[in-house]
Steps between C-alpha positions, in 0.01 A plus 500: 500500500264300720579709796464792348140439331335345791666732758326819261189302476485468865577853574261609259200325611588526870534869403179492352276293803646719711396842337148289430512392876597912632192636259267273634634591866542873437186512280290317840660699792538856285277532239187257595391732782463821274306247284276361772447868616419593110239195485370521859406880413323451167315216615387711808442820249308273349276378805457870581347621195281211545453545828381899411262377268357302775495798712343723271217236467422419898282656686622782707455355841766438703462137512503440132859663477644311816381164338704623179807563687523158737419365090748622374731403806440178488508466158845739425632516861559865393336757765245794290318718661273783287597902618293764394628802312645609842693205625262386720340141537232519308197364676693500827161539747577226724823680649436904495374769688179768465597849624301822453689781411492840646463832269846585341524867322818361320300217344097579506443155270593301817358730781189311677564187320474140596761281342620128544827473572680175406756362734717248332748732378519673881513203742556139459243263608687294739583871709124493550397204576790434764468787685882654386361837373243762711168465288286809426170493651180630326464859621855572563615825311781450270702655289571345139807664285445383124494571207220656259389318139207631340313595791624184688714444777744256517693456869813487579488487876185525753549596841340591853436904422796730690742203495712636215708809497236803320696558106643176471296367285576144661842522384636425849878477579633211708514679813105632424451147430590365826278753672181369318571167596216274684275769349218358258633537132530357177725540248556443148947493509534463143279781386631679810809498401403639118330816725804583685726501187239679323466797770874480504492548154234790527694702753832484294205630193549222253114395578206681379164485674467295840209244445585415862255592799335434825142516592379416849179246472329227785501205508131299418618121479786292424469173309761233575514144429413285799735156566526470128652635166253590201784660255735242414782765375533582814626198621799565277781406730593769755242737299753487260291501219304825663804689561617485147164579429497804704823594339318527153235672632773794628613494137186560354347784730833688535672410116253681261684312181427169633170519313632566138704130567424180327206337606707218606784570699732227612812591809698261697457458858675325754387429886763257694714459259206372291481584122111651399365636209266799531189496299243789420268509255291823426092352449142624549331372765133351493361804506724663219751715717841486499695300743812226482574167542834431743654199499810336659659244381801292685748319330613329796460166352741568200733567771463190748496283157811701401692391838378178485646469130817664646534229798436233200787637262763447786401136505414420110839749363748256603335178327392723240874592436633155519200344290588799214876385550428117461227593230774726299778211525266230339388726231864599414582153496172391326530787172930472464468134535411510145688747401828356640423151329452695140843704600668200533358302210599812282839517642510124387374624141750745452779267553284281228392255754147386352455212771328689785112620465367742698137362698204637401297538832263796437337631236528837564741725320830340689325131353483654136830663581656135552321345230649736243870475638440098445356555153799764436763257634337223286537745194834603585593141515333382210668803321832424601488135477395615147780726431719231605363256270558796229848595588577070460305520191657800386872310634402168343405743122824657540738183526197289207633838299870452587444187403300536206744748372743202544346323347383676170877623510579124505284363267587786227903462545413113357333542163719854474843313554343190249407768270835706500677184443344400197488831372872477554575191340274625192749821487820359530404213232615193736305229365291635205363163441311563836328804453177374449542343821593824673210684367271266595614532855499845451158507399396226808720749754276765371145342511600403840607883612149579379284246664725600827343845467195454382495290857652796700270728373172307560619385825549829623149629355370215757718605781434921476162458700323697234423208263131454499373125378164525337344150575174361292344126525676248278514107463817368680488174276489768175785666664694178562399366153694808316833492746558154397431550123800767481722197652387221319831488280758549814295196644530310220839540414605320842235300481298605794150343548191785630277411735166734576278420766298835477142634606283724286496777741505881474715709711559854567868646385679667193492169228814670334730467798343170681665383135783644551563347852372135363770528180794576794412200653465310244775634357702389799344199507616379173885686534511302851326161388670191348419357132268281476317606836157649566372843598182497707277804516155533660292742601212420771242667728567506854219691681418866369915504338614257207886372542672488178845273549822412254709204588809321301707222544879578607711681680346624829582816721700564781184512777729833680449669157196428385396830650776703295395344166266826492803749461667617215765341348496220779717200401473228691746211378689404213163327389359863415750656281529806302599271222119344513346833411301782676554824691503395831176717528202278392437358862547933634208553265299268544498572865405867447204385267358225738540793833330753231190239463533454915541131409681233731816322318773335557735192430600165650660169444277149382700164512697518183454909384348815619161650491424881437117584566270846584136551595264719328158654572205345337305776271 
């Protein structure tokens, strides 16, 4: 049984550190990055829409919105930039390009019209400034291929006029590409891209109307940074953050549902194996048009802290493991420790072995658990040790009725065969001059008989256990006074001198039968004394109890039966015969009466007699 309970109760709770131990792992490697995502997104939704109500409120100069985003950078390290309703960095004038545009009978609204041209989305800064990409000089004809919004244009690629293939449109195959090459042009790829597959799509007749155009303009002046950056979203590493901005503003020139979406749309990105969240919040700008709010956001530091919690896990698992091992051992051992001591005090219990207690060392439920097997095996033994008191009692009743059955049987047979035999004599006429003398035997035979069972009969009232005594206050030297009156003529016929030495005192008991038990002794007393001799009787206070006492001159008792003077129909020596009178059952009673009035008695030998004596209550 030990092995087994501590062997579970290690499984178990290894079993159960361990499953604790794999959630924690599994929940911190699996589960915490799609939670660090969840909260890194809100709290940047959250920035946003503050960062749009900051928006709306600035001033619309160019400065003002720069100083929001390098704010919100520092404070976020989330890259924003605002777009206007056409994708394009809004309040880009530090980076674009003025052209004048030449008539166009396809599109009147743009023919003779001067229009800025931003250039973030068609050439990267660092291009420019080192020298990797042919500028376009003021003057230069050109050729821009965009498309048309609302009487704007939007461009898709600008180029050196005559450099592309007339009808393409821009969309240039690999091998046209290579021609072009060292020829000044810029390009938007991503929205590029979003052209070709849309005139693919237009030739094969799935698209409708072709916003896309090109209109020949000159160059007046191009505007470009000088040894420094002024938009901080474009220092976005690798124009990263400008290419996936150019990307949604291909969606939303060339995908005409993209403006029934949400007003907050949120896509995953990655770039190097880097995790982002996309961000893009439909607003009004400061002067109430429509425009939107991009954002990037990079959970690269969910992942480094991920690896680094990975790297720590191959270190920490193994002490983890054996400190869940050790841990699960000692609390095996520490909960069945108890257990196995109360198994093996109540294996000692059932075999009725009382001796062993088992320790109280908690108080928890196992400590109130042991405290009620000790109060149960103090029951069971008081119980038992009861019933085995009971079964001697009942033992000891059984043979005291075998016996008093003897007994009776005995001491009827007597007076029956005395009687029979003078009845006899009477019958047959043997000695008619003697009949007076066998009737008075007769008669003698016969009052005895009686007094035997008027004896048997009160003793065993005072033995059924139902006999109440009713007790009241009395006088004990009133009480004493009466017993010897109804025995002043037996004292005087053998000349027996009385001596009281007896306090007024009342005491608590039934008057009738503390009589009764002072007549049997003195009864005795005078049977058992000498002629000529005294009887002394006194009656004295000794504390809150008064001992009444009986003592006569003569014959004393055996000191191994003084004890058995008490039963019936004891007969100790030939000096207390059945020829001196009585039943045999004075001493029985007056036992029962004195236990009935929970008084102390008893009986010993003086120098020259013996002394009877009991205690009673004072009132």
């Amino acid at each position: 049984m030990r092995t087994r309970i501590v062997f579970k109760l290690f499984l178990l709770t290894a079993a159960l550190c361990m499953l604790i131990l794999a959630a924690v792992v599994i929940g911190q490697t699996v589960f915490f990055k799609q939670f660090y995502a969840n909260q890194k997104v809100n709290e940047t939704v959250k920035s946003i829409r503050n960062f749009a109500n900051e928006y709306v409120q600035a001033p619309g100069s160019e400065q003002a919105i720069l100083q929001l985003e390098q704010k919100f950078y520092d404070q976020y390290h989330v890259w924003i930039t605002p777009l206007d309703r056409y994708g394009n960095v809004h309040q880009a004038n530090d980076f674009a390009m003025d052209v004048k545009l030449d008539s166009s009978q396809e599109h009147p609204e743009l023919s003779n019209k001067e229009i800025r041209v931003p250039l973030y989305h068609l050439v990267n800064q660092e291009e420019i400034l080192g020298g990797e990409t042919p500028q376009l000089a003021p003057g230069m004809r050109i050729s821009i291929y965009g498309i048309v919004k609302d009487s704007s244009l939007i461009p898709y690629i600008i180029g050196k006029t005559g450099i592309f293939p007339p009808g393409t449109l821009g969309a240039l195959t690999p091998a046209q590409l290579e021609g072009v090459k060292g020829q000044p042009f810029w390009e938007n790829r991503q929205l590029e891209e979003q052209v070709n597959q849309y005139l693919h799509e237009k030739s094969s007749g799935t698209a409708g109307t072709s916003p896309v155009t090109m209109i020949i303009g000159t160059v007046q002046a191009v505007h470009v940074p000088q040894n420094s950056y002024t938009s901080l979203s474009y220092l976005a590493p690798q124009s990263f953050f400008m290419e996936r901005a150019r990307a949604f503003q291909a969606d939303l020139l060339l995908n005409p549902g993209i403006a029934d979406e949400p007003s907050l749309q949120i896509t995953d990105d990655h770039q190097n194996d880097i995790p982002y969240k996309r961000v893009v919040l439909r607003v009004k700008d400061s002067v109430g048009g429509e425009g939107y709010l991009f954002a990037m956001v990079s959970l690269q530091p969910v992942d480094d802290a991920l690896n680094m919690v990975k790297a720590y896990y191959g270190y920490v698992l193994g002490f983890a493991i054996l400190l869940i091992l050790f841990a699960s051992y000692y609390y095996s051992r520490k909960i069945a420790g108890p257990l196995l001591q109360i198994n093996r005090v109540t294996e000692k219990i059932a075999n009725l072995n009382f001796s062993e207690k088992v320790p109280v060392l908690s108080r928890d439920e196992i400590g109130d658990l042991a405290k009620n097997i000790n109060t149960l095996s103090d029951a069971l033994h008081s119980r038992i040790e009861q019933l085995k008191q009971d079964i001697e009692k009942e033992k000891k009743l059984e043979n005291t009725r075998k016996e008093f059955i003897a007994s009776v049987s005995h001491e009827l047979k007597n007076p029956l065969s005395v009687m029979k035999s003078c009845l006899s004599a009477v019958k047959d006429g043997v000695a008619r001059h003697k009949n007076d003398y066998y009737m008075a035997a007769l008669e003698k035979e016969v009052d005895r008989m009686n007094l035997l069972v008027v004896d048997m009969l009160e003793l065993a009232k005072f033995e059924s256990g139902t006999y109440q005594m009713k007790g009241e206050p009395f006088y004990i030297d009133e009480a004493i006074h009466d017993a010897c009156g109804l025995l002043t003529l037996d004292m005087e016929n053998k000349h027996l001198d009385l001596r009281k030495q007896v306090d007024q005192v009342s005491v608590w008991g039934n008057r009738q039968r503390i009589e009764q038990v002072l007549a049997n002794f003195l009864t005795n007393a005078i049977r058992y004394s000498p002629e000529n001799q005294s009887i002394h009787i006194s009656a004295r206070e000794e504390g809150e109890a008064v001992k009444v006492s009986v003592e006569n001159k003569g014959a004393r008792i055996p000191e191994d039966q003084l004890d058995k003077i008490w039963d019936r129909f004891y007969r100790g020596d030939a000096a207390r015969k059945r020829s001196d009178g009585g039943t045999g059952l004075g001493l029985a009673i007056c036992k029962n009466i004195l236990e009935l009035h929970g008084a102390r008695y008893g009986a010993m030998n003086t120098e020259d007699g013996v002394l009877f004596f009991f205690y009673l209550h004072k009132a």
